[in-house]
Structure formats: C-alpha cells, structure tokens
N, CA and C atoms as a LAMMPS dump frame, in Angstrom:
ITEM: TIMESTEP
0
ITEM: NUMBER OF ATOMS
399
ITEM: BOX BOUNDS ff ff ff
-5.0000000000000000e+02 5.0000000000000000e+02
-5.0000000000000000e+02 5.0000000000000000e+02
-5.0000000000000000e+02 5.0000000000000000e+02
ITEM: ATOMS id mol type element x y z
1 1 1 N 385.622 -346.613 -490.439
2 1 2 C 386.738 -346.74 -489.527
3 1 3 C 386.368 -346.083 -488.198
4 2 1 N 386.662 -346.812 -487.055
5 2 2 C 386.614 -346.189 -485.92
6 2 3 C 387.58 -345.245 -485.232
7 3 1 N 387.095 -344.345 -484.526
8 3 2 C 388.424 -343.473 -484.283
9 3 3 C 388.19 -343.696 -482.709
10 4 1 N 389.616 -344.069 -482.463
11 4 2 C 390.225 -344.213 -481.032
12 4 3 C 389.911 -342.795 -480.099
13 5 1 N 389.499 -342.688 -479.153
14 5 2 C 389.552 -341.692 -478.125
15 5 3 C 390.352 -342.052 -476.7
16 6 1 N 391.287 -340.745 -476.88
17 6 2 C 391.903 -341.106 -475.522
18 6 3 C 391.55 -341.214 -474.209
19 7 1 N 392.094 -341.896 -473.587
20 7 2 C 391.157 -341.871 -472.544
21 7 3 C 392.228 -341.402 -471.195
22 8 1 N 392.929 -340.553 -471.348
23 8 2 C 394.24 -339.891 -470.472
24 8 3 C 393.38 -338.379 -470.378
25 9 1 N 392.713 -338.131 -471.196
26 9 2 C 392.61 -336.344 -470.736
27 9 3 C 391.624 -336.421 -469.744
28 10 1 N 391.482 -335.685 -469.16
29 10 2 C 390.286 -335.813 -467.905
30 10 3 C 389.744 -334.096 -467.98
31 11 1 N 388.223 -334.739 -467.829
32 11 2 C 387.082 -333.824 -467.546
33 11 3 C 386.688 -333.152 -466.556
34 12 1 N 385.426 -332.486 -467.269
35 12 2 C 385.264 -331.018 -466.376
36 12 3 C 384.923 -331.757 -464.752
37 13 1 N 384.221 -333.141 -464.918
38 13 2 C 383.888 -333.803 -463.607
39 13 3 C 384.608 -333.852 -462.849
40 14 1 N 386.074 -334.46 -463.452
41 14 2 C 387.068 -334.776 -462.744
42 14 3 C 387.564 -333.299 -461.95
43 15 1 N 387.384 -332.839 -462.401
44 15 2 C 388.283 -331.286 -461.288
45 15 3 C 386.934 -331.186 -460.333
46 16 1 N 385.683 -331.193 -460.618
47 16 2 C 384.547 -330.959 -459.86
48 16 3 C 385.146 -332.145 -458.572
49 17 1 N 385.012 -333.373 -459.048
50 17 2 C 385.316 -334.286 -457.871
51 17 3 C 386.792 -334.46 -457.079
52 18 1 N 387.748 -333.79 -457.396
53 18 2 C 388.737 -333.231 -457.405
54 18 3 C 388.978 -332.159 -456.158
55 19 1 N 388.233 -330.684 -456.783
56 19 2 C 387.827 -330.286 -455.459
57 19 3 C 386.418 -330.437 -454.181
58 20 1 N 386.121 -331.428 -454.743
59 20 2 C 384.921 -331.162 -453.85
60 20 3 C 386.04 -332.665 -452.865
61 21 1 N 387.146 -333.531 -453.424
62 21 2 C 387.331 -334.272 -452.499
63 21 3 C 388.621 -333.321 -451.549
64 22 1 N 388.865 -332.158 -451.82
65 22 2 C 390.101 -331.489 -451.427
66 22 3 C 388.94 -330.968 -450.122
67 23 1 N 387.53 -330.487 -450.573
68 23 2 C 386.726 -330.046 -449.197
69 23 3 C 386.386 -330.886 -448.837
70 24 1 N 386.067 -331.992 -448.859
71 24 2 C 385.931 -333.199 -447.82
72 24 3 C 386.926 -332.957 -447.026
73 25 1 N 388.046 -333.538 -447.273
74 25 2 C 389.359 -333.7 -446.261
75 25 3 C 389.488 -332.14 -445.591
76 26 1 N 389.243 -331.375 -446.039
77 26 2 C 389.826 -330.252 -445.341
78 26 3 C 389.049 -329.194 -444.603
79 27 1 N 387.608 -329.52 -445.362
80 27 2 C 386.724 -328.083 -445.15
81 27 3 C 386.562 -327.887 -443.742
82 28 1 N 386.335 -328.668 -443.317
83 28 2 C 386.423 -327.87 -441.704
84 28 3 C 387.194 -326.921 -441.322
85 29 1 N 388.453 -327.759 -441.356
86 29 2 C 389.899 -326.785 -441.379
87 29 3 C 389.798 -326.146 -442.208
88 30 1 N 389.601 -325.436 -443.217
89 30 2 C 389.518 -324.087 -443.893
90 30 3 C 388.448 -323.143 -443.439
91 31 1 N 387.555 -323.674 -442.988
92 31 2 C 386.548 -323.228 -442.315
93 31 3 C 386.825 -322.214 -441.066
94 32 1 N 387.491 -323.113 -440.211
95 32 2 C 388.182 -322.727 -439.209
96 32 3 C 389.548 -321.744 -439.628
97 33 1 N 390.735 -322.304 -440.36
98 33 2 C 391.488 -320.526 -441.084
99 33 3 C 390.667 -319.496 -441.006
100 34 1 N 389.716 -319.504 -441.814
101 34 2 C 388.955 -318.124 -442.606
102 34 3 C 388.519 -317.71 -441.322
103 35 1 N 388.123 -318.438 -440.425
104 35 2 C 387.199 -317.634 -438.806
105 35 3 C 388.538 -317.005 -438.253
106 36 1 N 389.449 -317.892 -438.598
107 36 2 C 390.707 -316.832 -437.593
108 36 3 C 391.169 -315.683 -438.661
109 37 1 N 390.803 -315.676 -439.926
110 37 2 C 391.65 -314.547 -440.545
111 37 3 C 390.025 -313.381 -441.144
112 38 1 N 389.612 -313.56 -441.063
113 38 2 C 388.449 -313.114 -441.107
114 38 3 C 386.9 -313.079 -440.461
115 39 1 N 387.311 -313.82 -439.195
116 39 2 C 385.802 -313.381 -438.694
117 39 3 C 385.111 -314.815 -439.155
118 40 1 N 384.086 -314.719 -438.847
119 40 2 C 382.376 -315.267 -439.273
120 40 3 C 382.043 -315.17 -440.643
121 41 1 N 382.474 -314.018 -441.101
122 41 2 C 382.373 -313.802 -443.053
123 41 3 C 383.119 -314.706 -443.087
124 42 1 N 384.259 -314.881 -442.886
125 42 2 C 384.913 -316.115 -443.75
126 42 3 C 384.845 -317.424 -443.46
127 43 1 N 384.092 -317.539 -442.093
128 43 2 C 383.73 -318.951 -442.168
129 43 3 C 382.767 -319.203 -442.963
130 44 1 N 381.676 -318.282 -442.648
131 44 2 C 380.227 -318.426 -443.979
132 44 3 C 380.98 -318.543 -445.331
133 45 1 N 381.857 -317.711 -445.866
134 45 2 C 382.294 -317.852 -446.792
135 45 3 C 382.632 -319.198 -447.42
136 46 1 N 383.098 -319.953 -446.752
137 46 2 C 383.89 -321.139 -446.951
138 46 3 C 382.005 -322.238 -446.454
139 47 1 N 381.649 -322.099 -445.852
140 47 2 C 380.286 -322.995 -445.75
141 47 3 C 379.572 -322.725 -446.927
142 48 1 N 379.617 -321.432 -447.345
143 48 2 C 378.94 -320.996 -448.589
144 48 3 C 379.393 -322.361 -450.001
145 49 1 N 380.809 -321.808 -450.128
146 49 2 C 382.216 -322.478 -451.113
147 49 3 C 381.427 -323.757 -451.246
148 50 1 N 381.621 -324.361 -449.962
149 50 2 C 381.172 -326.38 -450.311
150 50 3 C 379.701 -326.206 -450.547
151 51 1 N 379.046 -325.822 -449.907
152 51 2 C 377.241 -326.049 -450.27
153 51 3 C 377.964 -325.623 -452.095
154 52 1 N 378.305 -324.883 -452.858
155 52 2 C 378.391 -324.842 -453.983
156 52 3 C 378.674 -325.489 -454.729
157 53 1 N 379.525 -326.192 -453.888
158 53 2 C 380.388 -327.004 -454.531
159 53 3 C 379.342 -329.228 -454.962
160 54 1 N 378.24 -328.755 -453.494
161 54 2 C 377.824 -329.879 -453.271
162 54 3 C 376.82 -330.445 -454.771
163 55 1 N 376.277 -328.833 -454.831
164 55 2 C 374.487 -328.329 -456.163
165 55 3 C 375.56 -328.888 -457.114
166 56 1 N 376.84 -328.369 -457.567
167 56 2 C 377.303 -328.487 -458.574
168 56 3 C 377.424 -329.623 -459.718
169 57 1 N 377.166 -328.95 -460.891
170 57 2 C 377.233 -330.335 -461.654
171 57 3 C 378.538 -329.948 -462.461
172 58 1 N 379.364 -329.002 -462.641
173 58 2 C 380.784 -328.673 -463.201
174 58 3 C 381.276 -327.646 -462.233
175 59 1 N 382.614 -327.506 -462.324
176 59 2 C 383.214 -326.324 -461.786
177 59 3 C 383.009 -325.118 -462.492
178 60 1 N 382.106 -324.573 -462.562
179 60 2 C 382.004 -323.01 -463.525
180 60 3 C 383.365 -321.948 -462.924
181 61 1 N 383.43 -320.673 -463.892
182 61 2 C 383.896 -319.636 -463.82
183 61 3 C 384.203 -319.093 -461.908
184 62 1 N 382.69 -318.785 -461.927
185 62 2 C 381.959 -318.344 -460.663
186 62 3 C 382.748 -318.922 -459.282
187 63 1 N 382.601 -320.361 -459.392
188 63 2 C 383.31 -320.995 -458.48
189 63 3 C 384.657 -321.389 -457.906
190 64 1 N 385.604 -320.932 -459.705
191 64 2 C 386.973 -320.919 -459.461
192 64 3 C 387.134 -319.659 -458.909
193 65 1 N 386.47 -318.857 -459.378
194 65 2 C 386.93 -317.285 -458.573
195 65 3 C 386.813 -317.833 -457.114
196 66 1 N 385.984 -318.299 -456.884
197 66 2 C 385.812 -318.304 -455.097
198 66 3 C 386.674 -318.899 -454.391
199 67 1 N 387.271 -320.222 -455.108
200 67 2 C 388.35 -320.731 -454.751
201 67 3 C 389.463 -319.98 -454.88
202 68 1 N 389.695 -319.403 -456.102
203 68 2 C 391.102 -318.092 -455.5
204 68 3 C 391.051 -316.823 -454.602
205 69 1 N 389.883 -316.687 -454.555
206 69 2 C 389.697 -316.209 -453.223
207 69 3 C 389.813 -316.194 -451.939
208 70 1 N 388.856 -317.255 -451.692
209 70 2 C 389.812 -317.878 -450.71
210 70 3 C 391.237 -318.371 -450.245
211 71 1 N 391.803 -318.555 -451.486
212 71 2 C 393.18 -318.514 -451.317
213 71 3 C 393.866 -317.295 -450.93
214 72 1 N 393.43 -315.969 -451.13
215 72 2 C 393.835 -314.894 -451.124
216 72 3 C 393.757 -314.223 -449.641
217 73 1 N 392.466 -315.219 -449.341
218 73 2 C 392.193 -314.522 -448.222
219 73 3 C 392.692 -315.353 -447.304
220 74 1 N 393.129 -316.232 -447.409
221 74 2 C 394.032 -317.492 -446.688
222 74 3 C 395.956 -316.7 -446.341
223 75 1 N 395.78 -316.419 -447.735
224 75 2 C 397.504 -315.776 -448.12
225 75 3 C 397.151 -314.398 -447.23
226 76 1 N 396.58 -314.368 -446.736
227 76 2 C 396.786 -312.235 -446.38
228 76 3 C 396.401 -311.281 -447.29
229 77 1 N 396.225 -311.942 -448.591
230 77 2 C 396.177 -310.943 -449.583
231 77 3 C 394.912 -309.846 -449.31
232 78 1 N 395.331 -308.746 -448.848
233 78 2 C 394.012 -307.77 -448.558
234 78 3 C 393.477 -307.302 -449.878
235 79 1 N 393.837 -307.731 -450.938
236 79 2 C 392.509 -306.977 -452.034
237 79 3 C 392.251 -308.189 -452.818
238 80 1 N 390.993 -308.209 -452.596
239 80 2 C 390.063 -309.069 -452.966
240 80 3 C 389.071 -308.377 -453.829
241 81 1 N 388.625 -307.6 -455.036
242 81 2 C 388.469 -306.773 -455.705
243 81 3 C 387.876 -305.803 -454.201
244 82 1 N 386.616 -305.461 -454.452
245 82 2 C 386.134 -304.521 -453.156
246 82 3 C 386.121 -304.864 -452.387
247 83 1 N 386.151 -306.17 -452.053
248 83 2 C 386.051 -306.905 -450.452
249 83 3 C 387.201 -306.806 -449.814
250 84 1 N 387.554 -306.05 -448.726
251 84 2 C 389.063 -306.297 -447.862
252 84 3 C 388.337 -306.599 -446.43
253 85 1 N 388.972 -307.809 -446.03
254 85 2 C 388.768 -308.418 -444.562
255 85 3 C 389.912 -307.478 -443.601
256 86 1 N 388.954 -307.73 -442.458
257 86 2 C 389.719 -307.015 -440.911
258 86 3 C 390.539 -308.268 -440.499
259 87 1 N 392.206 -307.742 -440.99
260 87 2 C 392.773 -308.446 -440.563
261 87 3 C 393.091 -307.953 -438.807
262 88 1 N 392.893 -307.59 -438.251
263 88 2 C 393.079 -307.099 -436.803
264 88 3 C 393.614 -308.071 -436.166
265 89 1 N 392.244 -309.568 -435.981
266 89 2 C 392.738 -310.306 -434.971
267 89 3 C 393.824 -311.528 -435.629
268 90 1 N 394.302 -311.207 -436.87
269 90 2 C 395.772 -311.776 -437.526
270 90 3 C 396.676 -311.342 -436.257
271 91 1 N 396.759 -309.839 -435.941
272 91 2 C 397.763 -309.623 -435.641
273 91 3 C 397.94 -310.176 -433.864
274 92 1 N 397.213 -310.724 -433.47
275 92 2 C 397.448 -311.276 -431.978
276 92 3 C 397.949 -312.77 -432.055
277 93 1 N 397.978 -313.213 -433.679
278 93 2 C 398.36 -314.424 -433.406
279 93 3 C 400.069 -314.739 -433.518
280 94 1 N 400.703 -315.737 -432.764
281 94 2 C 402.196 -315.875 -432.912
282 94 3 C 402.45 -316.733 -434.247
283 95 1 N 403.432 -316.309 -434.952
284 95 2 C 403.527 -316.421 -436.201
285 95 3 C 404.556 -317.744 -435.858
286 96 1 N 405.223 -318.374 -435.063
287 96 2 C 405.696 -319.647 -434.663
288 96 3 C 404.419 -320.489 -433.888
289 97 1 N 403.709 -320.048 -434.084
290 97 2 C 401.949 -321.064 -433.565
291 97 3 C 402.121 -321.931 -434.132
292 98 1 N 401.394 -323.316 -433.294
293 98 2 C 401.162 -324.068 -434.425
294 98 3 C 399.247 -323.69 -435.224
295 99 1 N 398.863 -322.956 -435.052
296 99 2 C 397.609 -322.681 -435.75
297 99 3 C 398.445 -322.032 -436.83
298 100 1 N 399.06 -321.201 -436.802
299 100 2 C 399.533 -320.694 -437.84
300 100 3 C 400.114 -320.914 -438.732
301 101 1 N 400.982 -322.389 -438.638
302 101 2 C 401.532 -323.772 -439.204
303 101 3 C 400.744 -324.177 -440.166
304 102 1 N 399.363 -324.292 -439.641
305 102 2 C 398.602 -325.145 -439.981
306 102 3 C 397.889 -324.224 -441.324
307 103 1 N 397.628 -322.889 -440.794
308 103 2 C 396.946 -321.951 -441.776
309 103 3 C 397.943 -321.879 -442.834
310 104 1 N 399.319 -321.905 -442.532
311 104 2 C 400.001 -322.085 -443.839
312 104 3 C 400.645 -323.196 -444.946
313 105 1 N 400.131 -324.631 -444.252
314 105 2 C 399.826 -325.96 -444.73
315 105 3 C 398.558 -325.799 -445.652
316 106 1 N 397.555 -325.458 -445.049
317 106 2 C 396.094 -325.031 -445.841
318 106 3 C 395.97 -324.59 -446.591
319 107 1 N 397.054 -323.158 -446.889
320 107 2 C 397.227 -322.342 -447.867
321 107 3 C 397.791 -323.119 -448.99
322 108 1 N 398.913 -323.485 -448.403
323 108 2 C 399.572 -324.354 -449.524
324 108 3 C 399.063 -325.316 -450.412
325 109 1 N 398.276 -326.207 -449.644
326 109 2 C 397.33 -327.149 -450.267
327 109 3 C 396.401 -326.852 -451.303
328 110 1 N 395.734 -325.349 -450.788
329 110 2 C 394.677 -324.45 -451.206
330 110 3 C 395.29 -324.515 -452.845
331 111 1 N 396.779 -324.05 -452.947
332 111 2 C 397.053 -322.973 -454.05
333 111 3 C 398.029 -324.524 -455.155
334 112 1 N 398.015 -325.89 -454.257
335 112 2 C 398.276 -327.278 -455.207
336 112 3 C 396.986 -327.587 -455.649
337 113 1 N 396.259 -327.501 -455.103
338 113 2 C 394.626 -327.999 -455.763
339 113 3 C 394.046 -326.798 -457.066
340 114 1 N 394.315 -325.623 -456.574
341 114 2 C 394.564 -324.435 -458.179
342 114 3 C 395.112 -325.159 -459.266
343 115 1 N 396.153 -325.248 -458.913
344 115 2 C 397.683 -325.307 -460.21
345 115 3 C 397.021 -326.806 -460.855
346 116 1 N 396.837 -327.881 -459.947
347 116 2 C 396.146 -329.09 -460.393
348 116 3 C 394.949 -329.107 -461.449
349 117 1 N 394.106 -328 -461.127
350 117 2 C 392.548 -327.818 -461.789
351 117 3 C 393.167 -327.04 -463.363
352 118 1 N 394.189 -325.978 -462.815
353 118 2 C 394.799 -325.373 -464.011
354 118 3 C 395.856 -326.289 -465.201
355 119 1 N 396.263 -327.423 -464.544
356 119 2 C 397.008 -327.941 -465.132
357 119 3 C 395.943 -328.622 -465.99
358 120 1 N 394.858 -329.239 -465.286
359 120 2 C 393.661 -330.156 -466.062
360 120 3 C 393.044 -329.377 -467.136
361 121 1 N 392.971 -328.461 -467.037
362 121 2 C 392.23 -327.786 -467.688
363 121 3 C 393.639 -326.929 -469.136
364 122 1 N 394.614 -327.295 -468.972
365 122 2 C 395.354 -327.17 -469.903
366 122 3 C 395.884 -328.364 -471.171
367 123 1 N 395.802 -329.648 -470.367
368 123 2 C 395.298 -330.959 -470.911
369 123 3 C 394.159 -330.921 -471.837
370 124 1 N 392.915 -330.999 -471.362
371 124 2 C 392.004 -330.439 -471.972
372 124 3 C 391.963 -329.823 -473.182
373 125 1 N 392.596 -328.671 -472.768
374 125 2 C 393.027 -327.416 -474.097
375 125 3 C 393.5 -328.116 -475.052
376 126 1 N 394.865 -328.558 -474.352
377 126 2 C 395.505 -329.11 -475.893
378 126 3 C 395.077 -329.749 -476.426
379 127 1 N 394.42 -330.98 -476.042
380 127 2 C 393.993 -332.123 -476.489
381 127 3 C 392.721 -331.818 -478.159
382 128 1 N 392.031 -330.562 -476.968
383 128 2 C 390.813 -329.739 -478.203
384 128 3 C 391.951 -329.59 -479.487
385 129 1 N 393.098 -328.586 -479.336
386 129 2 C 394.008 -327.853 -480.133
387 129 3 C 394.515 -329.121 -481.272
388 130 1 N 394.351 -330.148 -480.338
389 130 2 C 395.152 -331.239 -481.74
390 130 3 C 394.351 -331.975 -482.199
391 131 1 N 392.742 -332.121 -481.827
392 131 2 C 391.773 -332.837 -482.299
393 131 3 C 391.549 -332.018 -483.233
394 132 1 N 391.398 -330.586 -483.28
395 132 2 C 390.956 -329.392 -484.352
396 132 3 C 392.222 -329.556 -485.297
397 133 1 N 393.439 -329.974 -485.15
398 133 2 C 394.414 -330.239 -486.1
399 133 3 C 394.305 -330.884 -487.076
C-alpha cells in the first residue's frame, strides 16, 4: 500500500526562499534603517545578513538569531546580548519623519516575516508529532 504524503506542510527551503525573497524586496532599505540607527556596523551588518543568506542552503539556528536581531536593532531594543549600538544619532531624527515612517514599516515587516518562519516551522512540528502518532 502506498502512503499518501501531504503536500500542504512546507519546508526548511521554503522559509530559506521566503526570507531571502523578504531581502530582495527590501534589503537595501534595511540596509539603509540600520545606517541610520546604528552607524556603518549596521549597515555591514545587514550586507553581512543577505551574503548569508545568499551561501545558504537552509535557514540554520545562526541565521534566525541574526534576523531577530536585527529586528531588535530596528525596534530600539538596546540589548542585544553584549552588543549595544550608539543610538545618539536616533535622537536628531523627527519622530513624525517620513524616514522614520518608513523605519517603522520595515520593522514591522521585519517582525511578519519572524512570526511567518515561526508559524512554518510550527506546521512542520506538528505534522512530525502526528506522523510519529
């Protein structure tokens, strides 16, 4: 007897191509956030992110951290385990900007493309949980 496989759960590829199509559309513009909220580190940071993203043949561990990272460092969040960015030149910017609009469109996007990879990856789970059933 043959056994049917579903074909609704989606793979580790799929989140790989997933975010690597969220840095297509955006990486520049995140690129550009991180230079205004951090300097040059965070643009490298984020040039770093996609070259990783490019080698990649799955989304590992390693790489989701970097992506919530960047989210963190997108959000303001100053602790980033030991790493805290100079937010300084945050504070010259007008918080009715539209750059600042935009950094918080980015963010947002940043932290739907998370919840998306997390949601996939909970699919996944179950799917293991009821095949082992």
């Amino acid at each position: 007897m043959l056994r049917n496989f579903p074909t609704t759960t989606l793979s580790v590829e799929q989140q790989l191509t997933t975010v690597r199509a969220h840095f297509s559309k955006h990486g520049t513009a995140l690129c550009n956030a991180a230079k205004k909220v951090d300097g040059e580190a965070g643009y490298a940071r984020v040039l770093s992110l996609i070259l990783t993203l490019r080698e990649a043949s799955r989304l590992d561990r390693t790489t989701r951290r970097k992506l919530v990272d960047l989210h963190r460092l997108l959000s303001l969040d100053p602790v980033i385990d030991a790493f805290e960015p100079d937010l300084s030149s945050w504070i010259l910017l007008d918080p009715a900007s539209e750059e600042v609009q935009e950094l918080c469109l980015l963010t947002d996007r940043l932290y739907d493309l998370l919840v998306k990879i997390g949601e996939q990856d909970a699919r996944t789970l179950d799917f293991s949980a009821q095949s082992a059933a």
